[in-house]
The first five atom37 places (N, CA, C, CB, O) and aatype in JSON, in Angstrom:
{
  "aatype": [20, 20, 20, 20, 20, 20, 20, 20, 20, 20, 20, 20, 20, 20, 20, 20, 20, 20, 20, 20, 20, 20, 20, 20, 20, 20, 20, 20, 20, 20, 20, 20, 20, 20, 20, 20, 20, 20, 20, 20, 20, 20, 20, 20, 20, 20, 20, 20, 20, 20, 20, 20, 20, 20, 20, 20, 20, 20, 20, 20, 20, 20, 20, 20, 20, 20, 20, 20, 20, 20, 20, 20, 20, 20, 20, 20, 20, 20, 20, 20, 20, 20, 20, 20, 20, 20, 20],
  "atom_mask": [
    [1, 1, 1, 1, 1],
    [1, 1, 1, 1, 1],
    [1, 1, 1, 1, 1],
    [1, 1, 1, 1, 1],
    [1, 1, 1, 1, 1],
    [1, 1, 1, 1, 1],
    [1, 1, 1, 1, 1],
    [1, 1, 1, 1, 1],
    [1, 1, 1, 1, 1],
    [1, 1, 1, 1, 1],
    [1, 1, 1, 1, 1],
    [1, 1, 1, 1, 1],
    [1, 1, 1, 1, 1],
    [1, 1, 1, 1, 1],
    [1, 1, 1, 1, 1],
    [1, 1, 1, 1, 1],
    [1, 1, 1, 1, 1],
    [1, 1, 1, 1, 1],
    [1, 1, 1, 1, 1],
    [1, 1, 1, 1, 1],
    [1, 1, 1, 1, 1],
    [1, 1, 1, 1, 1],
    [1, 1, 1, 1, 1],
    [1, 1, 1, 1, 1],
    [1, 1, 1, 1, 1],
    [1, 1, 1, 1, 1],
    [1, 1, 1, 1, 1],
    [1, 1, 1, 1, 1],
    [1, 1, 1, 1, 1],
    [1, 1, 1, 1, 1],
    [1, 1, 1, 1, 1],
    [1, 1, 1, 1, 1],
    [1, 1, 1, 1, 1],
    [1, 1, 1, 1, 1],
    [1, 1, 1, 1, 1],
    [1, 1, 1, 1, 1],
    [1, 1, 1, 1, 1],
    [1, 1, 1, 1, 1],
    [1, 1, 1, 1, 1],
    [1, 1, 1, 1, 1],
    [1, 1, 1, 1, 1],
    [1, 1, 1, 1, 1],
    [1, 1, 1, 1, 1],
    [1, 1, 1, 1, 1],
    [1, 1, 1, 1, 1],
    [1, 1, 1, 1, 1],
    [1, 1, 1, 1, 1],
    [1, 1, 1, 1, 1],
    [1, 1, 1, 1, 1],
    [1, 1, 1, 1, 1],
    [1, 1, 1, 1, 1],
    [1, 1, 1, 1, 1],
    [1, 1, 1, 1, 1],
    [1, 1, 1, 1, 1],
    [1, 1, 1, 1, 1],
    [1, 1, 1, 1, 1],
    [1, 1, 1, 1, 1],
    [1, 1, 1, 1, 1],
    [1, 1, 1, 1, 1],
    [1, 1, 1, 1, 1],
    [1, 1, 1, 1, 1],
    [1, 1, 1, 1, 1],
    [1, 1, 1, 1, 1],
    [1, 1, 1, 1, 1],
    [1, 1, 1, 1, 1],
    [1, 1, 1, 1, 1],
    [1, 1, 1, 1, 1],
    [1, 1, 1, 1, 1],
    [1, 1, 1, 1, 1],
    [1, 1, 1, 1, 1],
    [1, 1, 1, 1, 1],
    [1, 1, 1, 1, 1],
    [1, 1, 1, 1, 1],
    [1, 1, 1, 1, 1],
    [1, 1, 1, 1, 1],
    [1, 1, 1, 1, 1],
    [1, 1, 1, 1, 1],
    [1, 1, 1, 1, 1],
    [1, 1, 1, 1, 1],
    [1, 1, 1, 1, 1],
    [1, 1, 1, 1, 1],
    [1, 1, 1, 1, 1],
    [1, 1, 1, 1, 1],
    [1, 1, 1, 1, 1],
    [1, 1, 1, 1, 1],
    [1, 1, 1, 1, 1],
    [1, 1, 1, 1, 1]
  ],
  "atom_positions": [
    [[63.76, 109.23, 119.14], [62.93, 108.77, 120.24], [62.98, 107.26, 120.39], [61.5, 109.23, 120.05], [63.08, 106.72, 121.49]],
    [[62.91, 106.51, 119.07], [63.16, 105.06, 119.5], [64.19, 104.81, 120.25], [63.31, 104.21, 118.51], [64.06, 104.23, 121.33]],
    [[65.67, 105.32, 119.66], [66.76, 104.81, 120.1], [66.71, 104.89, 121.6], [67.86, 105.45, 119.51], [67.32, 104.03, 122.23]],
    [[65.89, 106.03, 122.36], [66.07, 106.22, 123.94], [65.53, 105.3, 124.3], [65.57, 107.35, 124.69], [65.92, 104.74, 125.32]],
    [[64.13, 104.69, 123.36], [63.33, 103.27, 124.66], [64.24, 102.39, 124.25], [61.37, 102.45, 124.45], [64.28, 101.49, 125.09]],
    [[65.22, 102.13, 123.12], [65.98, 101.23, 122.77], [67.04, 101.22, 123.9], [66.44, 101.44, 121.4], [67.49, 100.2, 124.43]],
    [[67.26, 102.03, 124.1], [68.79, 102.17, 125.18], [68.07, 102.06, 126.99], [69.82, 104.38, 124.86], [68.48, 101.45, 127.98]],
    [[67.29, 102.65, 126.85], [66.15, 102.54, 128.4], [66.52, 100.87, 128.63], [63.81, 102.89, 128.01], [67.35, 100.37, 129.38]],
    [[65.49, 100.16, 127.62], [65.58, 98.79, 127.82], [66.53, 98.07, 128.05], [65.22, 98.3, 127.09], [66.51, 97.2, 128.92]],
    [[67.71, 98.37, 127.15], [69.05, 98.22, 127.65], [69.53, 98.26, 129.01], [69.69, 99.04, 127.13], [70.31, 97.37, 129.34]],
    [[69.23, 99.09, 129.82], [70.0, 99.56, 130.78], [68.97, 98.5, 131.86], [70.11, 101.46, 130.93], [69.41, 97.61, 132.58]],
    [[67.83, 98.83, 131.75], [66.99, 97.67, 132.21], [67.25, 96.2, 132.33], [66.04, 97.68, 131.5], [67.06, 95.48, 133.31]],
    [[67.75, 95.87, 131.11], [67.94, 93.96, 131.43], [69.38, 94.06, 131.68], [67.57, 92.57, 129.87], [69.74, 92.97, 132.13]],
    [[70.48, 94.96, 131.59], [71.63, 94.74, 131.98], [72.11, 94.95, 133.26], [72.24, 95.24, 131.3], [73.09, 94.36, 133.71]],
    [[71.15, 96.19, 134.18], [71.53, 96.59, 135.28], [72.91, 96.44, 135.87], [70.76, 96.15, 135.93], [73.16, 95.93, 136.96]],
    [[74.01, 97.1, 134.78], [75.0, 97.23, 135.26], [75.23, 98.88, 136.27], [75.82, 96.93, 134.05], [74.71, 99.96, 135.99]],
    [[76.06, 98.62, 137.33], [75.83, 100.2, 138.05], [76.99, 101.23, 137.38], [76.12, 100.15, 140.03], [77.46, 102.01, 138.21]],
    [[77.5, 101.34, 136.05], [78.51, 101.81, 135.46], [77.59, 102.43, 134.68], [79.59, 100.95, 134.93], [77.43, 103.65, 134.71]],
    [[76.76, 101.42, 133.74], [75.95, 101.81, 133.27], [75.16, 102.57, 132.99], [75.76, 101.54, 133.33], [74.05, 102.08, 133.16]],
    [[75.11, 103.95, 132.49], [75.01, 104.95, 132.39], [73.74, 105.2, 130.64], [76.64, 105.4, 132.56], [73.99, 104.37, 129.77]],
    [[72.77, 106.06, 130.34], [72.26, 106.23, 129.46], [73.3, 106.47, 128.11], [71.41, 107.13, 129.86], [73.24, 105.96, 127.0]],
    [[74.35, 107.55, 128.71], [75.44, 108.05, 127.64], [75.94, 107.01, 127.32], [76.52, 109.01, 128.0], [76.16, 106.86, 126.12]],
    [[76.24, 106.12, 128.1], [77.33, 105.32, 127.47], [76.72, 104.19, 126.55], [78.26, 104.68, 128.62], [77.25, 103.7, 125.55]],
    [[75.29, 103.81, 127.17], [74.56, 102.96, 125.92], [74.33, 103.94, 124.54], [72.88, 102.38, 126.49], [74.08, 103.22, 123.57]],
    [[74.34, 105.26, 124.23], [74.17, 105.91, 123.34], [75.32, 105.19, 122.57], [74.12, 107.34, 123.62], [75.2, 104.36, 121.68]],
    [[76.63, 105.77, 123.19], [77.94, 105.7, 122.83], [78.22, 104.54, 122.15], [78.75, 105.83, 123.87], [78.87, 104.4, 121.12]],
    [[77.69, 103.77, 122.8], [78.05, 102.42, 122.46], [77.2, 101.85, 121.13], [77.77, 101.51, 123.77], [77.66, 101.2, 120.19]],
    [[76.28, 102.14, 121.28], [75.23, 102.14, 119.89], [75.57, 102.7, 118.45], [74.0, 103.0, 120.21], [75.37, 102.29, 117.31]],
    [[76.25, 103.92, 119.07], [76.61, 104.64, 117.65], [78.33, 104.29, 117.27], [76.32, 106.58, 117.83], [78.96, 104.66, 116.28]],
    [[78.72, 103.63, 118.2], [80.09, 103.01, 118.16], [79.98, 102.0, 116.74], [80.44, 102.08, 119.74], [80.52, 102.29, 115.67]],
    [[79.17, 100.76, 117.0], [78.8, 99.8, 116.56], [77.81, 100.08, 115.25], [78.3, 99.14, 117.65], [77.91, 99.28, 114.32]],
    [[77.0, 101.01, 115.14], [76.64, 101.64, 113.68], [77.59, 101.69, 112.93], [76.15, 102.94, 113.62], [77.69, 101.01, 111.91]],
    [[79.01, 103.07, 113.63], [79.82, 103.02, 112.93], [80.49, 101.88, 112.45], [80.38, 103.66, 113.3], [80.68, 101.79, 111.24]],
    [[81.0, 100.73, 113.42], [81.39, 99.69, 113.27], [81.45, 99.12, 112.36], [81.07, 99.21, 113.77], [82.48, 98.86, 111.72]],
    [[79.55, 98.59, 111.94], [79.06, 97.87, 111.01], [79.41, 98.52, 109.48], [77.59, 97.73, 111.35], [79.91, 98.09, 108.44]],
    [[78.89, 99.71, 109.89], [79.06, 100.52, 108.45], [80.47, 100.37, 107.58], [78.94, 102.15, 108.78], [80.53, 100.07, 106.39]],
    [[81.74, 100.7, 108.62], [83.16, 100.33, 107.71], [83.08, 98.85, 107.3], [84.7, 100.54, 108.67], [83.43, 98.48, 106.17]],
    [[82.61, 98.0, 108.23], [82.54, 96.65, 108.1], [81.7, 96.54, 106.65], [81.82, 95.92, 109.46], [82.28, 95.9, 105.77]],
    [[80.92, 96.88, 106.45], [80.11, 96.55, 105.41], [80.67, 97.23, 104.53], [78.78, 96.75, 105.51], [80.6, 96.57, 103.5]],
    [[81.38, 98.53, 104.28], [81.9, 99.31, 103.42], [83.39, 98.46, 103.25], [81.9, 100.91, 103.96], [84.31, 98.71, 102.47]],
    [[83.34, 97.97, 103.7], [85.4, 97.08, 103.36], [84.45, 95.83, 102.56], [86.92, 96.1, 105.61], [84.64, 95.72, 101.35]],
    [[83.64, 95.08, 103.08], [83.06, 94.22, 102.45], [82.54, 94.52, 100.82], [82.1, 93.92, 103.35], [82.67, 93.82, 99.81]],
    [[81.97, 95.7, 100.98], [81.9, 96.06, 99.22], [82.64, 96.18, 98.57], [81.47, 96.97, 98.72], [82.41, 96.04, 97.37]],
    [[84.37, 96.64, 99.19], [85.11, 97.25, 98.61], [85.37, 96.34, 98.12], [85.87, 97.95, 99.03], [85.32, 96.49, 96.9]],
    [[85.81, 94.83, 98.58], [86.83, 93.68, 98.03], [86.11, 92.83, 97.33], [87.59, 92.84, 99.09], [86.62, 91.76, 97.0]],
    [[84.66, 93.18, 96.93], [83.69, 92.43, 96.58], [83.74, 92.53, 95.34], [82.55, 92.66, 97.09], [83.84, 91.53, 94.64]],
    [[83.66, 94.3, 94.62], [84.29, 94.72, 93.66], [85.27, 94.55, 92.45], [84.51, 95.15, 94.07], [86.39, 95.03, 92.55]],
    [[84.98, 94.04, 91.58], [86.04, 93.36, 90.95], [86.43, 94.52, 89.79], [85.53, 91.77, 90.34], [85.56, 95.21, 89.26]],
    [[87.79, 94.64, 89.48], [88.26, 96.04, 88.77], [88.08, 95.71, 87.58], [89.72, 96.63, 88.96], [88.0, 94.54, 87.19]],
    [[87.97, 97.21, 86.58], [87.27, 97.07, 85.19], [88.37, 96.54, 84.17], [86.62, 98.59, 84.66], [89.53, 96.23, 84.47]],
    [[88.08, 96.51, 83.53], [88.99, 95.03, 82.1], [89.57, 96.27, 82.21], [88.26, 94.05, 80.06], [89.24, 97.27, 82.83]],
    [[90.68, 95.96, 81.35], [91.54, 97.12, 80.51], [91.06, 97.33, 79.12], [93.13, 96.74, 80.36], [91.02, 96.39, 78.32]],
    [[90.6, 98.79, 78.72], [90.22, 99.14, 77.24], [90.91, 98.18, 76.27], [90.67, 100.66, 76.86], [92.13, 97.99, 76.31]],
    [[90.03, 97.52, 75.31], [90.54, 96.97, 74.05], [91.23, 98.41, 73.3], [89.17, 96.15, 73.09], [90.61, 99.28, 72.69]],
    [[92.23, 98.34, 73.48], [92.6, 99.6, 72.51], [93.88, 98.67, 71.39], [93.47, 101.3, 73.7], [95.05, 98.35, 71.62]],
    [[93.01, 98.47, 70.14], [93.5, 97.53, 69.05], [94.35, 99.02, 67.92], [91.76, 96.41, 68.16], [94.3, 98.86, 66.7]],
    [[94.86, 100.0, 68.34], [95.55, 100.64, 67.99], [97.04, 100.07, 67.49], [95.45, 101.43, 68.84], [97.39, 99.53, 66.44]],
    [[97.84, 100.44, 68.83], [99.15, 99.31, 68.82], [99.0, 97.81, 67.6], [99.18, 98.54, 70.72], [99.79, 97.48, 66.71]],
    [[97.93, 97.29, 67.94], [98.1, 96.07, 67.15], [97.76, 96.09, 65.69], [97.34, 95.05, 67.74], [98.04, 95.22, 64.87]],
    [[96.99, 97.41, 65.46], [97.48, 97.74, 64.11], [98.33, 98.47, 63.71], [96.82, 98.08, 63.52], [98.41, 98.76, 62.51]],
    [[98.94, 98.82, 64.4], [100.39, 99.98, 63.7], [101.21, 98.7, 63.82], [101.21, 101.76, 64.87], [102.23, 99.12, 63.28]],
    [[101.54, 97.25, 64.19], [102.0, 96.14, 64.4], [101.95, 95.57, 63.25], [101.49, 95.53, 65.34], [102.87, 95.15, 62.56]],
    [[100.26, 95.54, 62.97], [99.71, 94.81, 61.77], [100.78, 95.34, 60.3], [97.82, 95.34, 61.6], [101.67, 94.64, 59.83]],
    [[100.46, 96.4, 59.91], [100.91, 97.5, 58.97], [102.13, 97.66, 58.94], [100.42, 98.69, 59.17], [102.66, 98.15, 57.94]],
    [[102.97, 97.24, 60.23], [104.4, 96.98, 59.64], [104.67, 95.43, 59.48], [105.58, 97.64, 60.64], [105.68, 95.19, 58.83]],
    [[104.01, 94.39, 59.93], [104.62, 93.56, 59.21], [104.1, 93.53, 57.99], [104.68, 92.45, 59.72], [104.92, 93.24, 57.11]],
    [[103.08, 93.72, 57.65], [102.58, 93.87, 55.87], [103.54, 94.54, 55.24], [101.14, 94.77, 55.48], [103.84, 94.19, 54.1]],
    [[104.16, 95.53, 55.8], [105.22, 96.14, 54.82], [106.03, 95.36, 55.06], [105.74, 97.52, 54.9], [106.1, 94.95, 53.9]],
    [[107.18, 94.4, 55.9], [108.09, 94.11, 56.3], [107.89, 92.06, 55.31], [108.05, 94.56, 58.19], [108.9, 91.36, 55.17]],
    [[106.91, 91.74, 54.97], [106.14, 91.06, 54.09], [106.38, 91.13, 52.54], [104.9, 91.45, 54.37], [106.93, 90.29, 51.83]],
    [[105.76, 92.55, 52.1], [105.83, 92.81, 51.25], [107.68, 92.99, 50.65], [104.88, 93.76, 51.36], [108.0, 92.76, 49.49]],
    [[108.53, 93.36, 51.58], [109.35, 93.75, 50.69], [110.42, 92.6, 51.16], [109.72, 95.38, 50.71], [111.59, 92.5, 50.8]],
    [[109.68, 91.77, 52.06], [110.76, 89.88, 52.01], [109.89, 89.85, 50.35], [110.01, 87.74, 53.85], [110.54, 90.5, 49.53]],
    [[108.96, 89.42, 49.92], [108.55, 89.01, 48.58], [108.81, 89.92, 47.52], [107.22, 88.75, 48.55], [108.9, 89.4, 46.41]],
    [[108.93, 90.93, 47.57], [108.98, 91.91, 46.56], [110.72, 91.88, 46.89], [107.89, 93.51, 46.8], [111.28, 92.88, 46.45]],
    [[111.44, 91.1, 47.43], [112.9, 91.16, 46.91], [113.47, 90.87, 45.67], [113.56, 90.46, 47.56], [114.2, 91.68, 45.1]],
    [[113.19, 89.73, 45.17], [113.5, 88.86, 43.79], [113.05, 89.76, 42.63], [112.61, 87.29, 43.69], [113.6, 89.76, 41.53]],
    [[111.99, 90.55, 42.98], [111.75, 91.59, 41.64], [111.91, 92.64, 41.58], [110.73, 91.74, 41.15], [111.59, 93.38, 40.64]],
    [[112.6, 93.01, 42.89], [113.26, 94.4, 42.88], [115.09, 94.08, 42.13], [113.25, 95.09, 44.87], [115.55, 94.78, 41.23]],
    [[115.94, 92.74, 42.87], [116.67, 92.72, 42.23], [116.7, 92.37, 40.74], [117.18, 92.27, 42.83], [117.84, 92.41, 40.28]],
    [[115.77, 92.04, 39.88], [115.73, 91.88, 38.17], [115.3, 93.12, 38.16], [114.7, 90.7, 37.28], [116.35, 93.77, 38.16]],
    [[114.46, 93.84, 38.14], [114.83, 95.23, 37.56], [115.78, 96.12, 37.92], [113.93, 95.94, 37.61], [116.21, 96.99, 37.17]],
    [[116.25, 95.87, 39.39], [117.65, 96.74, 39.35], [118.95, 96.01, 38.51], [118.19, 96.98, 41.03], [120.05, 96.55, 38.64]],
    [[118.84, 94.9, 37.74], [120.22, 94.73, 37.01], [120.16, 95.31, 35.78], [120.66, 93.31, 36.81], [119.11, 95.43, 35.14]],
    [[121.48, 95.76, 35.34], [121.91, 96.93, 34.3], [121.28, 95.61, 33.13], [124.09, 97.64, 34.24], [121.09, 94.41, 33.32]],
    [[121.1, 96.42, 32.01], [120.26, 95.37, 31.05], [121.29, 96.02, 29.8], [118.1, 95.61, 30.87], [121.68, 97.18, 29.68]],
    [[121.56, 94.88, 28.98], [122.28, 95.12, 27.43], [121.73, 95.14, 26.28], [123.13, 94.27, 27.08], [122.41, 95.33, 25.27]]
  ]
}
């Protein structure tokens, strides 16, 4: 019921002779829609996308091979004295 005295009034201060009740409807719900994508694109880009999961997996299966890759640069020198034949 508002929207009709809303559109009445309309047609009132515009007195265009094209001007028709339907088409102030039309035009009203044009521009709802309007606003609405307008405001819905506006949230969209407003939005900022979520981090990427800390997933510290990878960087320990990383970790754990260089500890081994560590261990056996240092553990060289005493692997070769016990592998020499002894008299």
């Amino acid at each position: 019921m508002g929207l009709s005295i809303v559109a009445e009034e309309l047609l009132i201060r515009y007195k265009k002779p094209n001007l028709t009740f339907e088409t102030v409807i039309v035009n009203m719900k044009f521009s709802c829609v309007f606003l609405f994508v307008f405001a819905c694109l506006v949230a969209l880009s407003a939005v900022t996308a979520a981090p990427e999961p800390r997933w510290k997996v990878f960087k320990k299966i990383e970790k754990v091979g260089r500890n081994i890759r560590d261990g056996i640069v240092k553990a060289g020198p005493a692997i070769e004295y016990w592998g020499q034949p002894r008299r």
